[in-house]
C-alpha positions as CSV (number, residue, x, y, z in Angstrom):
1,X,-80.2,2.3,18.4
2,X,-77.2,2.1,16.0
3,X,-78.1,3.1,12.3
4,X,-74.9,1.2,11.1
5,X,-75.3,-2.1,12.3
6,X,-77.5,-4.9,9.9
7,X,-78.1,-7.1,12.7
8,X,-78.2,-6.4,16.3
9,X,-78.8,-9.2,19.5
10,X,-79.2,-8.2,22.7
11,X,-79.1,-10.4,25.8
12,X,-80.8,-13.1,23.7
13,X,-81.7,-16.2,26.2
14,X,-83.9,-19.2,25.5
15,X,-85.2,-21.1,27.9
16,X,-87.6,-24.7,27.8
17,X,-89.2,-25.6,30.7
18,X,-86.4,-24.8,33.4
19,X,-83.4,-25.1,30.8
20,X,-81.2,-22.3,29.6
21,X,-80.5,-23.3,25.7
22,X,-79.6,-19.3,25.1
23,X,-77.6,-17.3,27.7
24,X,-77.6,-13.8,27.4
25,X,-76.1,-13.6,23.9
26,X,-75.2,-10.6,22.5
27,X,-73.8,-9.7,18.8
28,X,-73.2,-7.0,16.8
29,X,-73.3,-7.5,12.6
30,X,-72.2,-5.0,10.2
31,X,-73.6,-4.4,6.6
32,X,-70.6,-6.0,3.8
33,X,-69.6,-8.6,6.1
34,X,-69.2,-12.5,5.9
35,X,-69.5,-13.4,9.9
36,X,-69.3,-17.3,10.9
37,X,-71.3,-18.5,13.4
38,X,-69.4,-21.5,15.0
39,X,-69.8,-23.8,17.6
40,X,-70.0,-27.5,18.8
41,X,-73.1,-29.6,18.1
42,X,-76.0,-29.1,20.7
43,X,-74.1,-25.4,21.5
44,X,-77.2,-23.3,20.2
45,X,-76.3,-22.0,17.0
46,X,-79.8,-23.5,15.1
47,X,-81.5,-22.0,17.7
48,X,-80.2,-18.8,17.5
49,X,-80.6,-18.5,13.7
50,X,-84.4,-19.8,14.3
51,X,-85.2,-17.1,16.7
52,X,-83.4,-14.7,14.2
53,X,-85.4,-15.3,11.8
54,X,-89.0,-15.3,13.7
55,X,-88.9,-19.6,14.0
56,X,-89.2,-19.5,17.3
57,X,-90.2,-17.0,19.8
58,X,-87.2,-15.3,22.7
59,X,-87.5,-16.0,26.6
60,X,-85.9,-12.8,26.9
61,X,-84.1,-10.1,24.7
62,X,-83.6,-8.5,21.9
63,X,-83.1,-8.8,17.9
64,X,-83.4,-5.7,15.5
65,X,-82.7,-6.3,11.5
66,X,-81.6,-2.5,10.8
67,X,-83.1,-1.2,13.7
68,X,-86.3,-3.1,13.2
69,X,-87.7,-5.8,16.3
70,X,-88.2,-9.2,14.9
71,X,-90.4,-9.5,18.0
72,X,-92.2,-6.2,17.6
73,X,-92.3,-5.4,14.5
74,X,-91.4,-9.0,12.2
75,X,-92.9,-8.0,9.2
76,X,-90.8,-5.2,9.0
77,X,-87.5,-6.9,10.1
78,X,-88.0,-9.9,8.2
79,X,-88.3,-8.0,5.1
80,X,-84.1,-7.3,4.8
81,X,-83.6,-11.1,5.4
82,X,-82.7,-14.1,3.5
83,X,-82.2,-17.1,5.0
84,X,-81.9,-21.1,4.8
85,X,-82.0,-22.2,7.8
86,X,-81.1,-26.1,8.1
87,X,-82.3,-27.4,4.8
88,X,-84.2,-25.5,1.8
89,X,-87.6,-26.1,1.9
90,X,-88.5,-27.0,-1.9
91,X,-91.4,-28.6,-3.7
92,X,-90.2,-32.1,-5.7
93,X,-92.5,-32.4,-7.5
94,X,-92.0,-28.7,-9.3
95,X,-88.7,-27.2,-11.8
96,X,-86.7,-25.3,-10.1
97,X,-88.1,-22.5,-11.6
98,X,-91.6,-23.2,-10.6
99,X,-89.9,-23.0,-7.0
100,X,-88.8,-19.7,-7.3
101,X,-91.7,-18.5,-9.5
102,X,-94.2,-19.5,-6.6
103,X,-91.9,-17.8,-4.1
104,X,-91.9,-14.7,-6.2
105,X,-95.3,-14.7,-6.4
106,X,-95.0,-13.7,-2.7
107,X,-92.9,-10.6,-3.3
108,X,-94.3,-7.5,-5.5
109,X,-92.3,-6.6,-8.2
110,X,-90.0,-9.8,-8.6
111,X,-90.4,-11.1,-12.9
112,X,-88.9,-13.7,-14.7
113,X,-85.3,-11.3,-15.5
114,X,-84.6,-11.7,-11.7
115,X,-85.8,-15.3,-11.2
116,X,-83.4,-15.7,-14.4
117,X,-80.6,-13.6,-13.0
118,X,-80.7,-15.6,-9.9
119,X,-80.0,-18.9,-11.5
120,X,-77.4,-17.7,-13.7
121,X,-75.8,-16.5,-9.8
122,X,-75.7,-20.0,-8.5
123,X,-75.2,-22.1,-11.5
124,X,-78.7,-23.4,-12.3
125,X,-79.5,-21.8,-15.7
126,X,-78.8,-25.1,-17.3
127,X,-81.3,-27.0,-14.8
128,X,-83.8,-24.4,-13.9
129,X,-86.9,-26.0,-15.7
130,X,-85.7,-29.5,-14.4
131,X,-87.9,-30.6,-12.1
132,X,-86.6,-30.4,-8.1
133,X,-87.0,-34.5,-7.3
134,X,-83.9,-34.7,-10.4
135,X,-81.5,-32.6,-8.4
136,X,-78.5,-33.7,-6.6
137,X,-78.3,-32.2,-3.1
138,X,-75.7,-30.1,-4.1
139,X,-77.8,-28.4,-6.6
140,X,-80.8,-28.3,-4.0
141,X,-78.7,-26.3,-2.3
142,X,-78.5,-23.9,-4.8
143,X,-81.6,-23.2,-5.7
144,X,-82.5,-22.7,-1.7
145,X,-79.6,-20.1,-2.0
146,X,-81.7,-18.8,-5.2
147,X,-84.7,-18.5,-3.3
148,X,-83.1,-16.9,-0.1
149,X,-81.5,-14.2,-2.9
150,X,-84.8,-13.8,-4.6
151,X,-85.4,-10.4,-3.4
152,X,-81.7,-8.8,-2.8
153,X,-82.0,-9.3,1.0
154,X,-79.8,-7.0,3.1
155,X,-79.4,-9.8,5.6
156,X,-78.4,-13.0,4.4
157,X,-78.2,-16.1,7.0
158,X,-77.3,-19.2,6.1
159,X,-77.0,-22.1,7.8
160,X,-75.0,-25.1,6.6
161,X,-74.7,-23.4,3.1
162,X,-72.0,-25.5,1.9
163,X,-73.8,-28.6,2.6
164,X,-73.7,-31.9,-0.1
165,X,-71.3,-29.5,-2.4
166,X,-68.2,-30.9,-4.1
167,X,-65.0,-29.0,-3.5
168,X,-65.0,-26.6,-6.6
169,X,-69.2,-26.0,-5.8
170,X,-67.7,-25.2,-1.8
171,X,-65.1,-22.7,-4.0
172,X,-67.8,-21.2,-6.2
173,X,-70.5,-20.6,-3.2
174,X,-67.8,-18.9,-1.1
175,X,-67.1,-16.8,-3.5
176,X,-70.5,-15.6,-4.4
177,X,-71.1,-15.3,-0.9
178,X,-68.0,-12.3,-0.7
179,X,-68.8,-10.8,-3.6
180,X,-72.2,-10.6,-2.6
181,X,-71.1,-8.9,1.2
182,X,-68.6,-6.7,-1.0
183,X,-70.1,-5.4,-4.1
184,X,-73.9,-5.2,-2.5
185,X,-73.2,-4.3,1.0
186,X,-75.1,-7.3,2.3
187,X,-74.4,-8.6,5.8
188,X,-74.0,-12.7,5.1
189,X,-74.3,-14.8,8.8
190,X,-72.7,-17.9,8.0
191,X,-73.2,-21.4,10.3
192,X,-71.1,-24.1,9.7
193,X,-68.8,-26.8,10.6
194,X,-66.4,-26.7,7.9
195,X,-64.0,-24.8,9.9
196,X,-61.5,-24.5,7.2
197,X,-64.3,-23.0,5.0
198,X,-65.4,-20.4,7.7
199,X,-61.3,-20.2,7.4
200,X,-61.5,-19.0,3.6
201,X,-64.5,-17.2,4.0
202,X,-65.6,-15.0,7.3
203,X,-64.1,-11.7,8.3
204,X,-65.2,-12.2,11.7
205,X,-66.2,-15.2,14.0
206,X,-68.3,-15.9,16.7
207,X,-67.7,-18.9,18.9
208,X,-70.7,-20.1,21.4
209,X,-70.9,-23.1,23.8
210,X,-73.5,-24.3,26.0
211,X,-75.4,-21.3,24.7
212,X,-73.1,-18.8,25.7
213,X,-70.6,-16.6,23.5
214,X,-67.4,-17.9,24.4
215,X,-65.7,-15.3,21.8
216,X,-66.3,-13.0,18.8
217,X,-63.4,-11.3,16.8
218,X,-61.8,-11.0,13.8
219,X,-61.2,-14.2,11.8
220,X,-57.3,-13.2,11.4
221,X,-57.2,-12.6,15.2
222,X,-58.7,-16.4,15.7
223,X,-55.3,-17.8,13.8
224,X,-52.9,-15.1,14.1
225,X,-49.6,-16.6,15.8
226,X,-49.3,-15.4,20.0
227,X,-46.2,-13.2,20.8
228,X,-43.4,-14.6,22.4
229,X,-42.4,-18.9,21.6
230,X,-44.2,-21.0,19.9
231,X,-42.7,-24.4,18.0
232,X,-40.5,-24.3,14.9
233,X,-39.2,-27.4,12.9
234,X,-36.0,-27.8,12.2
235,X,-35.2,-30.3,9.1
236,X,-31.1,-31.0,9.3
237,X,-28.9,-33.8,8.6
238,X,-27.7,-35.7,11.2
239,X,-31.0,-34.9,13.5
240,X,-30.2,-37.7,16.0
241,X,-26.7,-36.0,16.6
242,X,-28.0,-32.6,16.9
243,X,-30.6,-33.2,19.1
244,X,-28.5,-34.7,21.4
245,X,-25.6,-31.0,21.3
246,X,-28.9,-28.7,20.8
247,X,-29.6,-30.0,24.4
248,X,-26.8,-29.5,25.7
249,X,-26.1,-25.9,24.3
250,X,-29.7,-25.2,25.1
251,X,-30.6,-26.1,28.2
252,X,-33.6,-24.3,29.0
253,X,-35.6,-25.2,25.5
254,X,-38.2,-27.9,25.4
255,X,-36.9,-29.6,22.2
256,X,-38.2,-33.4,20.5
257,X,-38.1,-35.3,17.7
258,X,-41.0,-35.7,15.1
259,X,-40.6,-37.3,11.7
260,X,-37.4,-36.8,11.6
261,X,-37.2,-33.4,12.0
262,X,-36.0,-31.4,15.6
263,X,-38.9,-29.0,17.4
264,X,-38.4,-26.4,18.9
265,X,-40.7,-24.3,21.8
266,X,-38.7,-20.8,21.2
267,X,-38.7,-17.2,20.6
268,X,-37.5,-16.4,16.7
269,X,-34.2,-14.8,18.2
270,X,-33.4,-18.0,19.6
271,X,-34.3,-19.9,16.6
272,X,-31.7,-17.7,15.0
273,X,-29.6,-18.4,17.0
274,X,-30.1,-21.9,16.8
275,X,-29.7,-21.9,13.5
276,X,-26.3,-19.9,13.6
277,X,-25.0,-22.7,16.0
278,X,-26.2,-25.6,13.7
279,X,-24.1,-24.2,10.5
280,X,-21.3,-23.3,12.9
281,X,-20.9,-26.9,14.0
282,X,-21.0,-28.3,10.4
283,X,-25.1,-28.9,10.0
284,X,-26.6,-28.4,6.9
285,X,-30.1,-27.1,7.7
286,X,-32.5,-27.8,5.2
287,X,-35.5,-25.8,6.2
288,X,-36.8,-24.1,9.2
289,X,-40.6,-24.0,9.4
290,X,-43.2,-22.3,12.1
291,X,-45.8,-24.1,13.4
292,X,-49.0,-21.7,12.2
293,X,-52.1,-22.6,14.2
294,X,-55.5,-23.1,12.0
295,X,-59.4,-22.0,12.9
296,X,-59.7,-25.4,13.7
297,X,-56.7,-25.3,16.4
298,X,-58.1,-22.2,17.8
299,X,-61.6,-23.4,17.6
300,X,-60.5,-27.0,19.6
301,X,-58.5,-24.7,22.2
302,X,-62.0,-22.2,23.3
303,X,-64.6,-24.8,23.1
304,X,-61.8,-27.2,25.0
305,X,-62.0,-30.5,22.5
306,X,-65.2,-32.9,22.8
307,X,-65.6,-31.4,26.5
């Protein structure tokens, strides 16, 4: 047993019938932590939040909440968690604050100051007595948020949390989600598909296909440029010319032409140098910029495309 980790799966598997739709999977979550759960459609990752939360039942292994079985001893686990898992589940027909008014009615010692609170968090306070069926999706999503909040969860999972928001909503729910892992310590499991939002967001990422875990590691790991070559642009006048003499003079590059500008597959010494030999033969060079991979590069290179 480890006292420090919030979340803990061990040798997770899922089978139906004689299908594997879990294999093995293991993860590790700490406490004040924003990790991304990421993966292709179909790869498992609904599942896996499902059977995190006690939605559906393990073939085989393991899955404490701070030490606690969901299998063995749910009521106890489940306690620590907040969760959305696909879409809220609200009553239309209700205001907002009759949603989370009946939900706090299932938690002792949850009044109207933290139902309040809880709106003012996600930007409802305006809306709150609104009723549900008058709600964008956007704002749907926010009061699912409220509701997952509700009772200051020490687990937060959240799948799709970004879902039917407009850019500066996408802003404002990332950043309540950090401040959320930093100032209160709570362990936020993020699913999603907006790669360049688990980008902003995540301090670590975990990567599973076909119901395996292809990778897990830090989210500046993911994107941080590999040692030795990689391509840098070179914008110069002339480019035609200078491809042509940057060929000759280096023989051993793999150079082309893009937009206009020269590429070039090198080491940064050799881009130097390159760039020495340019001004030195009467080039002006304009700019010389480094490719920088994204998430979404390193997330097409693991899970190999649409394969």
């Amino acid at each position: 047993m480890n006292d420090i980790l919030a979340v803990q799966l061990q040798n997770v598997t899922k089978k139906i019938g004689k299908k594997t739709i879990i294999d093995k999977l293991s993860l590790d979550i700490l406490p004040g932590e924003v990790f991304g759960f990421l993966g292709p459609n179909g790869a498992g990752k609904t599942t896996t939040i499902r059977m995190m939360v006690g939605l559906m039942a393990m073939t085989e292994g393991e899955i404490l909440i701070h030490n606690k079985s969901i299998a063995r001893d749910f009521k106890g686990a489940i306690a620590s968690v907040g969760a959305i898992v696909e879409n809220p589940e609200l009553y239309n027909f209700m205001s907002g604050y009759r949603n989370l008014e009946h939900f706090a009615n299932m938690i002792p010692g949850i009044g109207k100051d933290r139902i309040m609170e809880v709106a003012r968090q996600v930007g409802l306070e305006g809306r709150i007595h609104d009723k549900v069926k008058t709600y964008s999706l956007g704002m749907k999503q926010r009061l699912g948020l409220a509701q997952a909040i509700l009772h200051k969860p020490s687990v937060l999972i959240l799948d799709e949390p970004s879902n039917g928001l407009d850019p500066a909503g996408m802003r404002e729910m990332r950043e309540y989600l950090r401040g959320l892992a930093i100032k209160d310590n709570t362990a936020v499991i993020v699913s999603s598909h907006q790669l360049a939002e688990m980008e902003m967001m995540c301090d670590r990422i975990a990567i599973i296909q076909d119901g395996k875990l292809i990778d897990v590691r830090e989210k500046s790991d993911f994107i941080r440029q590999d040692e030795g070559e990689s391509w840098f642009s070179f914008k110069i006048d002339k480019p035609e010319k200078a491809e042509a003499q940057i060929r000759e003079a280096f023989p051993d590059l793999r150079i082309n032409m893009e937009g206009g500008a020269i590429k070039v597959r090198a080491i940064a010494e050799t881009v130097a140098g390159i760039n020495v030999w340019l001004v030195k033969n009467g080039y002006l060079v304009y700019t010389i910029t480094q490719e920088i991979k994204t998430l979404e590069d390193r997330f097409l290179e693991v899970t190999g495309g649409r394969k």
